[in-house]
TORROFI-9999 format. One record per residue (C-alpha): chain; residue number from 1; x, y, z. Coordinates in steps of 0.5 Angstrom, whole numbers, padded with zeros to 4 digits. Example, Ala and Ser with C-alpha at 12.3 -4.5 7.8 and 13.67 -1.06 7.14 Angstrom:
2
c:k:xx:yy:zz
A:1:0025:-0009:0016
A:2:0027:-0002:0014
***
This chain:
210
c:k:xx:yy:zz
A:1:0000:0000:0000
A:2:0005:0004:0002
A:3:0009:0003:-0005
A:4:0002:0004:-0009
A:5:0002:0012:-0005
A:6:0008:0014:-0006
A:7:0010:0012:-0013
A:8:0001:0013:-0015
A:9:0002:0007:-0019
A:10:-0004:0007:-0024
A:11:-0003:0001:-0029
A:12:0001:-0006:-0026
A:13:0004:-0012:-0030
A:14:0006:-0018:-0026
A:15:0012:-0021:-0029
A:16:0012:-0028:-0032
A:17:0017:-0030:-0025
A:18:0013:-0028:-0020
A:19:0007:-0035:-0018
A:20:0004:-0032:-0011
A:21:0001:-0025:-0010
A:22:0001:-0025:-0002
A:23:-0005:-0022:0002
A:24:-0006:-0016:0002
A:25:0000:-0014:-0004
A:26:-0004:-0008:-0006
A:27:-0010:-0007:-0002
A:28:-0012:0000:-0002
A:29:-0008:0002:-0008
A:30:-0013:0007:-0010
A:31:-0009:0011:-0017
A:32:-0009:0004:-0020
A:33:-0013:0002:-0025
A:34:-0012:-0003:-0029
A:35:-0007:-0010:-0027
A:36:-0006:-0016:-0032
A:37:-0004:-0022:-0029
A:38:0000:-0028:-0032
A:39:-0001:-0035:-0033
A:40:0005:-0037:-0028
A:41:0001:-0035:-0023
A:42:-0003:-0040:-0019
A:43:-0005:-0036:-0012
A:44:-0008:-0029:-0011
A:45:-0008:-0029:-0003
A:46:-0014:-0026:0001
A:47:-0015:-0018:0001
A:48:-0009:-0017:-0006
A:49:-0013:-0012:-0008
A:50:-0019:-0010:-0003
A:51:-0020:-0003:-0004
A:52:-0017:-0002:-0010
A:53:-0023:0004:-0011
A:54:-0021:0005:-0019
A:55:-0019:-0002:-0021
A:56:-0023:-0002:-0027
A:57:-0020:-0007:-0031
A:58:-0017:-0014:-0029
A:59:-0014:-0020:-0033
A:60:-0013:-0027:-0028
A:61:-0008:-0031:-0032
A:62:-0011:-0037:-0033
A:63:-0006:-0041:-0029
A:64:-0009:-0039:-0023
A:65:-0012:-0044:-0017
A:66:-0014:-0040:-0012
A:67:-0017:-0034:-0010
A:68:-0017:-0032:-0003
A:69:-0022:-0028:0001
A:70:-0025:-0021:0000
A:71:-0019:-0022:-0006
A:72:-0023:-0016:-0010
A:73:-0028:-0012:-0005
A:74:-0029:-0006:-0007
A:75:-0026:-0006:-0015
A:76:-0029:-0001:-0020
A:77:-0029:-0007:-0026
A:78:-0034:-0007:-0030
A:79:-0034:-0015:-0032
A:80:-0029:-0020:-0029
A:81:-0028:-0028:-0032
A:82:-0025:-0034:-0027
A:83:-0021:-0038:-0030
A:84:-0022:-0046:-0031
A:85:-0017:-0048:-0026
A:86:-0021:-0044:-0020
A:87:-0025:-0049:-0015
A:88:-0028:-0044:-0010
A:89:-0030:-0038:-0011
A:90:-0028:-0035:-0002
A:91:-0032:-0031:0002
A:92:-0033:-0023:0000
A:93:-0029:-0024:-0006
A:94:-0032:-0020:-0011
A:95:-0036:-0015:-0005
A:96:-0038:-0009:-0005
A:97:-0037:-0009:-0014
A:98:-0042:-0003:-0015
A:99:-0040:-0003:-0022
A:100:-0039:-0011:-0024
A:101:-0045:-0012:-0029
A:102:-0041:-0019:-0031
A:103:-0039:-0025:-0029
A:104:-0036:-0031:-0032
A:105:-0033:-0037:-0028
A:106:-0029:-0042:-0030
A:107:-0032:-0050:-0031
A:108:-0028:-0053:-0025
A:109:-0032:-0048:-0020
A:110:-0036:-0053:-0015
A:111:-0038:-0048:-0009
A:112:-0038:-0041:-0008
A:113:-0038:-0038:-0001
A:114:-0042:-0034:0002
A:115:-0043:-0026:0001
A:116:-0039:-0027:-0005
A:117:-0042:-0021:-0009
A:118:-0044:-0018:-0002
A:119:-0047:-0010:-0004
A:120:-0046:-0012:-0012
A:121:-0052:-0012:-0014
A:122:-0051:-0009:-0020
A:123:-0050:-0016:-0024
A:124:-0055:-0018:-0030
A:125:-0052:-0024:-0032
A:126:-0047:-0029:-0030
A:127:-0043:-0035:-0035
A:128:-0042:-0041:-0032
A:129:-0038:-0047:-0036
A:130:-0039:-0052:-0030
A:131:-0043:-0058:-0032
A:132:-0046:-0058:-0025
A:133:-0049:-0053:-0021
A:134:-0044:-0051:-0016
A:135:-0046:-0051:-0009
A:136:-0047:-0044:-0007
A:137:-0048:-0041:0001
A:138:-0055:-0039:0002
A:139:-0053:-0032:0002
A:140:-0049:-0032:-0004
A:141:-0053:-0028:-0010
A:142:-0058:-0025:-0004
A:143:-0056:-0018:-0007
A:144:-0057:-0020:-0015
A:145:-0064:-0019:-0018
A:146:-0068:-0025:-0020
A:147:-0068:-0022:-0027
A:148:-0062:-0022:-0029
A:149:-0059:-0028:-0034
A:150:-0056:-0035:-0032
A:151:-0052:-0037:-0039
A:152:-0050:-0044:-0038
A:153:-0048:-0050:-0042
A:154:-0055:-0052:-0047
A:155:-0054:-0061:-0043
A:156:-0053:-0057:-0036
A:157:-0060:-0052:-0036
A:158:-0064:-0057:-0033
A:159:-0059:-0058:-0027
A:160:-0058:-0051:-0025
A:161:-0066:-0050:-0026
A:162:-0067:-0056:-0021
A:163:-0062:-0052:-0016
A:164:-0065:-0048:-0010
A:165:-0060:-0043:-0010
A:166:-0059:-0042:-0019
A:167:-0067:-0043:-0020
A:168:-0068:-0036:-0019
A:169:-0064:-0033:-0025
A:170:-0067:-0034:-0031
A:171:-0063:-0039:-0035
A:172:-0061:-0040:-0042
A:173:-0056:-0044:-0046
A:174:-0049:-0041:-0047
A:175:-0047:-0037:-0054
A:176:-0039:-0036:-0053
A:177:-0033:-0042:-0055
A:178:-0026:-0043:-0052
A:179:-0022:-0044:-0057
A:180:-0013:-0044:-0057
A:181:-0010:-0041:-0063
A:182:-0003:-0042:-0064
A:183:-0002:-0043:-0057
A:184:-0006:-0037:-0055
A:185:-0012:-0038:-0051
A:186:-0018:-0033:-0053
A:187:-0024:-0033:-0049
A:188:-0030:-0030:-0053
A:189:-0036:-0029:-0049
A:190:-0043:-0026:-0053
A:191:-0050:-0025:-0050
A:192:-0056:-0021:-0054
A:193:-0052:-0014:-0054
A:194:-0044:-0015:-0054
A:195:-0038:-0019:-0055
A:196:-0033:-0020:-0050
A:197:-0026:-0022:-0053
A:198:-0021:-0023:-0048
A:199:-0014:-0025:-0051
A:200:-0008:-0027:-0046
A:201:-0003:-0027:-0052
A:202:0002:-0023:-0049
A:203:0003:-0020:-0041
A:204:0000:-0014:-0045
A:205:-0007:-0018:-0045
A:206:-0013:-0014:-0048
A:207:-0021:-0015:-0047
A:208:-0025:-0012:-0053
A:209:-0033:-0012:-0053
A:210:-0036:-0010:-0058
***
C-alpha cells in the first residue's frame, strides 16, 4: 500500500517470474486501474486487491488455482472471467463490486461461498461453463436480482434450473466458445448485445467488446 501511494502506480503488469500474490499485496491501492496477471501465477492471496477503488480492468491468468478471501472487494470492473482452473469462489471475493455487471466462471468452479457478491447488486448476467451446478452458500446471490440472465452449458440447463440457489435466474444456453489458436487462448464470450473478447497472448492481454 505504501509503494502504491508514494509511487501513485496506475497500471501494473505482473511478470512471468512472480507464482503467488500475497494477501494484501495491493490493497488500497486507489490510483490503480488496470492489472494483468499472467499464467505463471497459481494463488492470489486474501485481500490482494481489496480497496482498489478505481480498478476497472482485470485480466486473471488462466494458471490461477485459488482465490483468497475478500480478494477484489470494492473494485471498480465492470466484468471479470475466473479461469478454469479455479474451484472455490471465497468469501467477499468480489463484494461491494458497484459496477460488475458480468461474471464469467470457469468450468471447474464446484462451491461459491458466502456473501460472495455482497452489495454487488449490479449484475444482469453471469456464465457458467461448469456441468453441475456449484454449490452456492444461501446467502451468495442475495443482492443479485432474480431477473438477471443465467448462461449455462444447453446439457446442464436442467441441472441449475432444479438448484434452489440458481433456479432464481433466468437460465439460457451458453453462446460463446474457447478456443486455443496458435497456442494462444482466446475467450469469446456474447449475449444478446455484445461480445467480450479477451486475448491472453501476451503479458499485455487486452479485453475488447464489441
Amino acid at each position: 500500500q505504501a509503494l502504491c501511494e508514494e509511487m501513485a502506480i496506475s497500471s501494473i503488469v505482473i511478470p512471468n517470474s512472480v507464482t503467488i500474490i500475497g494477501e494484501d499485496a495491493f490493497e488500497f491501492c486507489k490510483e490503480l486501474t488496470s492489472v494483468v496477471i499472467p499464467n505463471s501465477v497459481t494463488t492470489i492471496g486474501g485481500s490482494a486487491f481489496l480497496g482498489c477503488l478505481n480498478l476497472s480492468s482485470v485480466i486473471i491468468g488462466k494458471g490461477v488455482t485459488s482465490l483468497g478471501a475478500s480478494v477484489f472487494m470494492g473494485c471498480k470492473f465492470k466484468s471479470v472471467v475466473v479461469p478454469n482452473q479455479v474451484t472455490t469462489i471465497p468469501h467477499t471475493a468480489f463484494s461491494y463490486c458497484r459496477e460488475l455487471t458480468s461474471v464469467t466462471l470457469g468450468k471447474n468452479v464446484s462451491s461459491l461461498m458466502s456473501s460472495v457478491f455482497y452489495r454487488s447488486n449490479n449484475i444482469k448476467e453471469i456464465t457458467c461453463y461448469a456441468s453441475e451446478a456449484p454449490e452456492v452458500d444461501v446467502e451468495a446471490f442475495n443482492e443479485i436480482d432474480s431477473t438477471a440472465h443465467l448462461y449455462v452449458l444447453a446439457s446442464s440447463i436442467n441441472k441449475y434450473k432444479q438448484h434452489p440457489a440458481w433456479s432464481k435466474f433466468i437460465i439460457s444456453p451458453i453462446r460463446a466458445h474457447e478456443y486455443s489458436d496458435s497456442g494462444s487462448d482466446v475467450q469469446v464470450t456474447t449475449n444478446a448485445s455484445s461480445a467480450t473478447f479477451v486475448w491472453p497472448v501476451s503479458q499485455n492481454a487486452d479485453t475488447y467488446i464489441l
